[in-house]
C-alpha positions as CSV (number, residue, x, y, z in Angstrom):
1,X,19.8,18.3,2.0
2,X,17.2,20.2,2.2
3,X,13.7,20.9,0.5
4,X,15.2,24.4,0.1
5,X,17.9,22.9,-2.3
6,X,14.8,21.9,-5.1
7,X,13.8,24.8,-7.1
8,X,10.4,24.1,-5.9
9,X,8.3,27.5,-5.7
10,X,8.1,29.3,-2.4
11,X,4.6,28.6,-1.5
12,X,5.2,24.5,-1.6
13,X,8.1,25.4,0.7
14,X,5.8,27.1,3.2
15,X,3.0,24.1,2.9
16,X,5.8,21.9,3.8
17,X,7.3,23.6,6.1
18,X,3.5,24.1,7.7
19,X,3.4,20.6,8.0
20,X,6.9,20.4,10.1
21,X,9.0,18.3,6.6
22,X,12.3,20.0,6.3
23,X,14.3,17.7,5.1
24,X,13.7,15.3,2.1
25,X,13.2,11.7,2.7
26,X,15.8,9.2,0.2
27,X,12.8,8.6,-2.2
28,X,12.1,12.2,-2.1
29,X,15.5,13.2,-3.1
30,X,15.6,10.3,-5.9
31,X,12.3,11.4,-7.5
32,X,11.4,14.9,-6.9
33,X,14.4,16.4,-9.0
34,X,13.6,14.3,-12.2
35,X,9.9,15.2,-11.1
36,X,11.0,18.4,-11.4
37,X,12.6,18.0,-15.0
38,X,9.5,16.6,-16.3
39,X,11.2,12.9,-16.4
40,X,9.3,9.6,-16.8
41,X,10.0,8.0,-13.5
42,X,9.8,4.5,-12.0
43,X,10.2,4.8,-8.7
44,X,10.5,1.9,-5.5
45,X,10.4,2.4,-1.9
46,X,9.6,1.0,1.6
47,X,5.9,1.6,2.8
48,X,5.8,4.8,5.1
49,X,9.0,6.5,3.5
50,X,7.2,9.4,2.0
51,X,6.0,8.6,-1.4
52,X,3.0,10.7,-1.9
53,X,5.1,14.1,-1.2
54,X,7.1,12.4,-3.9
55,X,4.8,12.6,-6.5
56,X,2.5,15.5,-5.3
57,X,5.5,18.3,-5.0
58,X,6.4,17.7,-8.9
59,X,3.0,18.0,-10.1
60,X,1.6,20.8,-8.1
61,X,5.2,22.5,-9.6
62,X,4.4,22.1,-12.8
63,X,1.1,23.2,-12.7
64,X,1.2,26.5,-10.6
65,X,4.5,27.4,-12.4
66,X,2.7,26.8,-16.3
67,X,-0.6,28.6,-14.3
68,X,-3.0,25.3,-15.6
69,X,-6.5,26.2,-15.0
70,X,-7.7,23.0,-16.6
71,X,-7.5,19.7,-15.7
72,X,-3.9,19.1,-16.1
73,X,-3.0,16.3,-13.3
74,X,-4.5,12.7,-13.0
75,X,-3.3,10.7,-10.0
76,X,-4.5,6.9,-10.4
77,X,-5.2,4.8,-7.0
78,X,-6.4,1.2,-6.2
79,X,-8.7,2.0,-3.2
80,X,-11.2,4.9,-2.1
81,X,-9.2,4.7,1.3
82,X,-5.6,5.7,-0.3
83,X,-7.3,8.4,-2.8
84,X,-9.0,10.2,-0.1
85,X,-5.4,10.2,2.0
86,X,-4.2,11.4,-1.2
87,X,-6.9,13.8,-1.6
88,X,-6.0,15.4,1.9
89,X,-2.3,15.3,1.5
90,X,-2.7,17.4,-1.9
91,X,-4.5,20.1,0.3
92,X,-2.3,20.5,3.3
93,X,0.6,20.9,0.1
94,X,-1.3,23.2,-2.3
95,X,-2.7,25.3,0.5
96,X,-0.8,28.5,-0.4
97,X,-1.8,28.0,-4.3
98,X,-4.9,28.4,-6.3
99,X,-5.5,25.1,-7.0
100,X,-8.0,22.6,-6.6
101,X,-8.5,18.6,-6.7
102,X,-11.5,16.2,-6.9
103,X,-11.1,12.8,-5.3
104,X,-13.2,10.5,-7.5
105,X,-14.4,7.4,-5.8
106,X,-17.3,4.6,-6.2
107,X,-19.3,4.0,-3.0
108,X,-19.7,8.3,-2.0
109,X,-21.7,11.3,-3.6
110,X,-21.9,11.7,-7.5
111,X,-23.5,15.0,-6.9
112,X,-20.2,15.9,-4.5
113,X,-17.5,14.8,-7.1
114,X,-19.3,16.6,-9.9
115,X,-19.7,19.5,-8.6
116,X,-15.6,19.4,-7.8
117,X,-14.8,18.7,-11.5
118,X,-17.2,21.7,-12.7
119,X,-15.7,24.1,-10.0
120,X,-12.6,23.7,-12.0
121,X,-10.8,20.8,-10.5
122,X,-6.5,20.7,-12.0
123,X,-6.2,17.5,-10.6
124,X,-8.5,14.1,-10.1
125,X,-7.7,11.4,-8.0
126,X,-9.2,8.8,-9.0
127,X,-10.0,4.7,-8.6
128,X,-10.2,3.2,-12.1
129,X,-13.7,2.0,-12.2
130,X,-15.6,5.2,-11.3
131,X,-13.3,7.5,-13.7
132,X,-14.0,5.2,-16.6
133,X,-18.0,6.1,-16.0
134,X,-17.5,9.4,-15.7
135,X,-15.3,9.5,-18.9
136,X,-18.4,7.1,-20.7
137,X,-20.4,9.4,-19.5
138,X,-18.4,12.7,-21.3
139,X,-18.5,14.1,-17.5
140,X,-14.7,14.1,-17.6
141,X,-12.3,14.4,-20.5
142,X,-8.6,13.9,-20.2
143,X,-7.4,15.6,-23.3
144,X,-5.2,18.0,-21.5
145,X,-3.9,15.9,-18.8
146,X,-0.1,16.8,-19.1
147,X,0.9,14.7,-15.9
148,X,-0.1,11.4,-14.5
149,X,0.8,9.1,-11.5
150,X,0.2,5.3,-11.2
151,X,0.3,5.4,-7.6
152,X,0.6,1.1,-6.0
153,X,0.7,0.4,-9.7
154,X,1.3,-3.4,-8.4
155,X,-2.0,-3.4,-6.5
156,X,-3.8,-2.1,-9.3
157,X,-2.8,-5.4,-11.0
158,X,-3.9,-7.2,-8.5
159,X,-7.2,-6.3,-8.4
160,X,-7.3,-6.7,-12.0
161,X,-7.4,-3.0,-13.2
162,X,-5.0,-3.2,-16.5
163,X,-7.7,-3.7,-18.5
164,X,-9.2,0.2,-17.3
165,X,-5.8,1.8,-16.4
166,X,-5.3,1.2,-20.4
167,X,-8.6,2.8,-21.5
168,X,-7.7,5.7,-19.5
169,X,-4.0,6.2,-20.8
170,X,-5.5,5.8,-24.3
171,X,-7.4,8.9,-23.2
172,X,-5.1,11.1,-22.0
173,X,-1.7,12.8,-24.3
174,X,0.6,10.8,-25.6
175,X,2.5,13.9,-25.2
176,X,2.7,13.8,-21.1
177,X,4.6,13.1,-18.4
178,X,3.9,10.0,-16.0
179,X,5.4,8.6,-12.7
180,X,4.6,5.3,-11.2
181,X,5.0,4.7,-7.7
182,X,5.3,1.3,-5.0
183,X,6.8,-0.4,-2.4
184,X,7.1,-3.5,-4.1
185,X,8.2,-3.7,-7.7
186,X,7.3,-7.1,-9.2
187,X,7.0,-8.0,-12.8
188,X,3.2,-6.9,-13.5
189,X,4.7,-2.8,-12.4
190,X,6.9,-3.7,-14.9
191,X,5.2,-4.3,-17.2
192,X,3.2,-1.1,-16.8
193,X,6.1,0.8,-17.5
194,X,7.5,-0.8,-20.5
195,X,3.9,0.1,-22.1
196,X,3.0,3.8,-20.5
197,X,6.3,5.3,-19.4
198,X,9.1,6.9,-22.4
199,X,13.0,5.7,-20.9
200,X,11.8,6.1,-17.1
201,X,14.3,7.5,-14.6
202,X,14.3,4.2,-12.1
203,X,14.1,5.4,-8.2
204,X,14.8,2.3,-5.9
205,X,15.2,3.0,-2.1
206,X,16.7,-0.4,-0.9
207,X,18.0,-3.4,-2.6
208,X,14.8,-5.2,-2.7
209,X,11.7,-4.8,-1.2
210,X,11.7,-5.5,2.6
211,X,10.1,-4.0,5.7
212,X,11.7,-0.4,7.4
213,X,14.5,-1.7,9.4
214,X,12.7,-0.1,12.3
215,X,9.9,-2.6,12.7
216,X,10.2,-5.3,15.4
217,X,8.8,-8.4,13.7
218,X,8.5,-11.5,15.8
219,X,6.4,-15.0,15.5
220,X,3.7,-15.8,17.9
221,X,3.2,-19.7,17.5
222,X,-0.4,-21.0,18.6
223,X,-3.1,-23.5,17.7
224,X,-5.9,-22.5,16.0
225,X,-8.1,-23.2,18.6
226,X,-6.1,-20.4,20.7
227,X,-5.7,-17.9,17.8
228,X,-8.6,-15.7,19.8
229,X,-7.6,-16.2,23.0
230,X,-3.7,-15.3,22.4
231,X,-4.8,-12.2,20.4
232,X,-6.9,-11.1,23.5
233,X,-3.8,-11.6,25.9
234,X,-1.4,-9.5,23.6
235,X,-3.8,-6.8,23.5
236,X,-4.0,-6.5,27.5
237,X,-0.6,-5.3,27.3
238,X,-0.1,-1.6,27.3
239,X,2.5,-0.8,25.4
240,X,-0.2,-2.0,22.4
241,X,-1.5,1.9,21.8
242,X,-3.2,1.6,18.6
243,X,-3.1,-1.8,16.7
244,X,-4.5,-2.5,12.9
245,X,-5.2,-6.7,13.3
246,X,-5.2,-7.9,9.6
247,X,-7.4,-10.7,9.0
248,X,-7.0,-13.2,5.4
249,X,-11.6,-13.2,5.7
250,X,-13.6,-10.3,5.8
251,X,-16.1,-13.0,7.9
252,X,-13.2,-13.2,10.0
253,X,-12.4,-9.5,10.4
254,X,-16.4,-9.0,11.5
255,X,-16.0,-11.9,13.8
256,X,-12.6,-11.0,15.3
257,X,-13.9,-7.4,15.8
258,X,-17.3,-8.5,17.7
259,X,-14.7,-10.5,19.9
260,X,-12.6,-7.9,21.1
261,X,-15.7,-5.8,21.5
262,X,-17.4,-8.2,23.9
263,X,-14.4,-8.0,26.0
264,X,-14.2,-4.2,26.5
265,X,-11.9,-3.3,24.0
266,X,-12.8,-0.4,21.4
267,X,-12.1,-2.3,18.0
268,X,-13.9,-1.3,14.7
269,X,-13.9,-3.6,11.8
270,X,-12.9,-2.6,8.0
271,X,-13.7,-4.7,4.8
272,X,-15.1,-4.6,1.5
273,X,-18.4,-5.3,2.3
274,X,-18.8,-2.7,4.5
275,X,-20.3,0.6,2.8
276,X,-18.2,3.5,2.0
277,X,-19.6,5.4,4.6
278,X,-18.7,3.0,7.3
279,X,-15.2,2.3,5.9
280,X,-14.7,6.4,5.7
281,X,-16.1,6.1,10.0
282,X,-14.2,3.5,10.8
283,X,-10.9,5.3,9.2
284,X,-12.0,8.4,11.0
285,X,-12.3,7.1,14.1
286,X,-9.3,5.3,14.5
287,X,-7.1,8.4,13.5
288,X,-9.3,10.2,16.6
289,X,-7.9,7.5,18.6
290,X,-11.7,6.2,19.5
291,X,-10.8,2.6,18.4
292,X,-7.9,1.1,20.0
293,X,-7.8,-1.4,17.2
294,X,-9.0,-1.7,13.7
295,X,-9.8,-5.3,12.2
296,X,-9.1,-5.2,8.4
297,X,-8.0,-7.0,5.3
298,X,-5.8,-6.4,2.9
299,X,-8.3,-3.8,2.2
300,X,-6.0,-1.3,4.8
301,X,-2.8,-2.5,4.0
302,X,-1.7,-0.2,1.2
303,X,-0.5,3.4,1.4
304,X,-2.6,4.4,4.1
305,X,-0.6,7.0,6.3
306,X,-2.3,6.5,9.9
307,X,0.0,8.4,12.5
308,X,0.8,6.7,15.4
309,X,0.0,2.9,14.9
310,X,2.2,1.5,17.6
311,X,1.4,-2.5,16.3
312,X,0.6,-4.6,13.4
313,X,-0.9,-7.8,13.9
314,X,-1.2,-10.4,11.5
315,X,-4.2,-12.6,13.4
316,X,-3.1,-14.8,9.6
317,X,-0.4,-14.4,7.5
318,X,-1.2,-13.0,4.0
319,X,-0.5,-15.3,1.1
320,X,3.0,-13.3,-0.1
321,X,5.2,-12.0,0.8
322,X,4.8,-8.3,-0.8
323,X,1.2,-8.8,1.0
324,X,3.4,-9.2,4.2
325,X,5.9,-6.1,4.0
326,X,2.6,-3.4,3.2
327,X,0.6,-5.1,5.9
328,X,3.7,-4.6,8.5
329,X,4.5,-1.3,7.3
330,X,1.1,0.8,8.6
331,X,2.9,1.1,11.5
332,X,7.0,2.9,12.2
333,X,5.9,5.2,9.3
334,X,8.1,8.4,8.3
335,X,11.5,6.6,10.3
336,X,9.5,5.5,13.7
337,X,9.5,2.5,15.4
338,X,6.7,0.2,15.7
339,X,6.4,-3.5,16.1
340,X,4.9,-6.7,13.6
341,X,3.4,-9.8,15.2
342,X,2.6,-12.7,13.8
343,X,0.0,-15.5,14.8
344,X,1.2,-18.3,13.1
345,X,-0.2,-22.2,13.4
346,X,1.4,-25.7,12.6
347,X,-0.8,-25.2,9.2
348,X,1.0,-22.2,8.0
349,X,4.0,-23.2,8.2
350,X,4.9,-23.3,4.3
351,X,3.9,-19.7,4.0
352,X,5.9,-18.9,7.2
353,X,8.8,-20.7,5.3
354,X,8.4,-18.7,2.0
355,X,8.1,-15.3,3.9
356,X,11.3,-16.1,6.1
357,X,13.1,-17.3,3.1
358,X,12.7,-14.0,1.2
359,X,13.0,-12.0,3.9
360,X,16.4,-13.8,4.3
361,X,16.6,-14.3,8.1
362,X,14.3,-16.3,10.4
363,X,11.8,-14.1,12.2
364,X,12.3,-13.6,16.3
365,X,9.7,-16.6,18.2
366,X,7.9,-15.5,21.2
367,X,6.0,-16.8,23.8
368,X,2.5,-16.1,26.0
369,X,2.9,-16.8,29.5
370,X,-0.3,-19.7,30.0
371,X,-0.6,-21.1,26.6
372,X,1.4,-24.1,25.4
373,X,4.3,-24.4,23.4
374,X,3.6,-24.8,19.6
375,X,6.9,-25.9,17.9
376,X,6.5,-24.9,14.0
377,X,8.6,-27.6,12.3
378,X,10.4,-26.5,9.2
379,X,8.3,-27.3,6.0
380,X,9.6,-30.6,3.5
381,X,10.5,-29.6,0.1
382,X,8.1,-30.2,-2.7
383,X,8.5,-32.6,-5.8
384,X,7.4,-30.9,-8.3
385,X,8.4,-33.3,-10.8
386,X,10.3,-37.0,-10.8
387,X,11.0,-38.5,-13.9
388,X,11.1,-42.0,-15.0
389,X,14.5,-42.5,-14.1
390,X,13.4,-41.8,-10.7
391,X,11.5,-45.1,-10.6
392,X,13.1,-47.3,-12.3
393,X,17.0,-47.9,-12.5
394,X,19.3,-49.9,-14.8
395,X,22.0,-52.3,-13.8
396,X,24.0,-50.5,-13.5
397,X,22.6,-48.0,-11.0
398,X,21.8,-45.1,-14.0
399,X,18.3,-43.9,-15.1
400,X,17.1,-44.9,-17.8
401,X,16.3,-42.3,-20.7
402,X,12.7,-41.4,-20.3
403,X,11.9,-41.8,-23.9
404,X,13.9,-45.5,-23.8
């Protein structure tokens, strides 16, 4: 298949074919035809498989073939990092049409993102919190909206956007047609959809959510007190072209950076606390290749498309599981390969346990050449609960009835 096989109009064909994507990735042959129907979809898939081409060709479809000139599209994103990749993608596609799109983030220009909407924006994409002040503030009104997308609609409820997410959707049509869009599908995206999609076309690349098959994930087991020094040995080697080092802290991402910058390697840290401008540099200069490695939280581990990150290194595991699969998949995006490594101590070895358990295999253990050998032993089981009975047995060997 082919993107010649959708009915998409000539000019996306050329964008896409500008950009060297021929043929359709599985989630883009699941959800661009409904897309292109003007179906409610649901759809699931691995990070890196092509998602936002998903979503974008369908709405930039319906809107050059109706000829919108209002705003007609809302996209809906948990981070200013992913809307401004989204923002870019949406030009490299709508480059041969006469449309136009406002990225609308907190943390850059008001004056900028104005000045987009007034020119005559079709399309915002948006974080929650700034579109809600813009829509208090009667700068933006979503009365025409005729498509939406809930892009990482999972994240959003983890950073607690429902609340916002449904004062917008109050705001636009009931009358519309919306996608939602992950790589993990829990029961909070579920939710979503019960309440803001109409009998959604379900899209699910894979089984269940797990990491692309062509990410070499392996175990690293150290002390704590080597944590530093390991990560410095890994990073001498030179197969490591471009790493992303994902920290739990963002006091551990600033002090992890400042380390591998006193030992000659080009690293740049990224976190919350940082400003947007320094966040937007720090982006920048890792795609240009003048970082080596970029220390971040879980700030950078969703949706962000950077080309060519050869290694992901978990300096600590994240807390789940889903945390685990978007952190690993920044790198072997679009079918590559890359490689996942974990550092992983004596004290993480219950959240080891739960991530090898859903993943259903035990991850590959390595060793560094000059640092002991840390066995990881498997974590005991948990009593949640032991009744009476438990404690305290009859003659004849039974348990007694708790309310006895």
């Amino acid at each position: 298949m082919s993107f010649s096989d959708f009915n998409l109009p000539p000019e996306i064909l050329r964008a896409l074919s500008d950009r060297g994507h021929h043929d359709p990735t599985p989630i883009q042959q699941g959800a661009i035809p409904p897309g292109l129907e003007g179906r409610d979809i649901v759809a699931t898939a691995e990070t890196g498989s092509g998602k936002t081409c998903a979503f974008l060709a369908p709405m930039l479809d319906r809107l050059h073939r109706g000829h919108v000139s209002h705003l007609g599209g809302l996209v809906i994103t948990p981070t200013r990092e992913l809307a401004a990749q989204i923002g870019r993608e949406f030009q490299l596609l709508a480059r041969h049409l006469r449309l136009r799109a406002a990225v609308i983030v907190g943390g850059e220009s008001e004056r900028r993102q104005i000045d987009e909407i007034r020119k005559g924006a079709q399309v915002l994409i948006a974080c929650p919190g700034r579109l809600i002040d813009y829509l208090d503030r009667h700068i933006v009104k979503l009365d025409r909206v005729e498509m939406v997308v809930i892009d990482e609609a999972d994240r959003l409820l983890d950073m607690g956007f429902l609340p916002q997410l449904r004062r917008i959707m109050k705001m636009v049509p009931r009358k519309r047609q919306t996608m939602m869009f992950s790589a993990t599908m829990a029961s909070g995206p579920e939710m979503i959809a019960r309440e803001f999609l109409h009998h959604p076309e379900r899209v699910t690349i894979g089984a269940r959510a797990l990491p692309p098959a062509t990410i070499r994930q392996a175990i690293y087991p150290v002390t704590m007190e080597n944590k530093s020094k390991m990560l410095l040995e890994i990073l001498k080697r030179p197969e490591i072209e471009s790493a992303i080092v994902f920290t739990r802290t963002k006091s551990r991402a600033d002090r992890v950076a400042k380390l591998l910058q006193r030992n000659d390697i080009r690293a740049v840290q990224i976190h919350g606390d940082r400003s947007q401008g320094q966040r937007n540099a720090a982006l920048a200069g890792f795609r240009a290749h003048r970082y080596r490695v970029m220390v971040a939280t879980d700030v950078a581990a969703r949706g962000l498309d950077i080309p060519g990150v050869s290694h992901v290194i978990n300096f600590d595991l994240p807390d789940d599981t889903d945390g685990y699969i978007h952190r690993i998949g920044r790198t072997a995006r679009m079918g590559n390969s890359g490689e996942a490594i974990s550092l992983v101590t004596p004290e993480e070895r219950v959240t080891l346990a739960r991530l090898e358990r859903i993943l259903g295999s035990e991850l590959d253990r390595e060793h560094v050449d000059g640092f002991e050998k840390v066995q990881i032993a498997p974590a005991k089981p948990v009593t949640l609960f032991r009744s009476a009975g438990a404690r305290f047995r009859s003659a004849r060997n039974r348990p007694r009835s708790r309310w006895a």
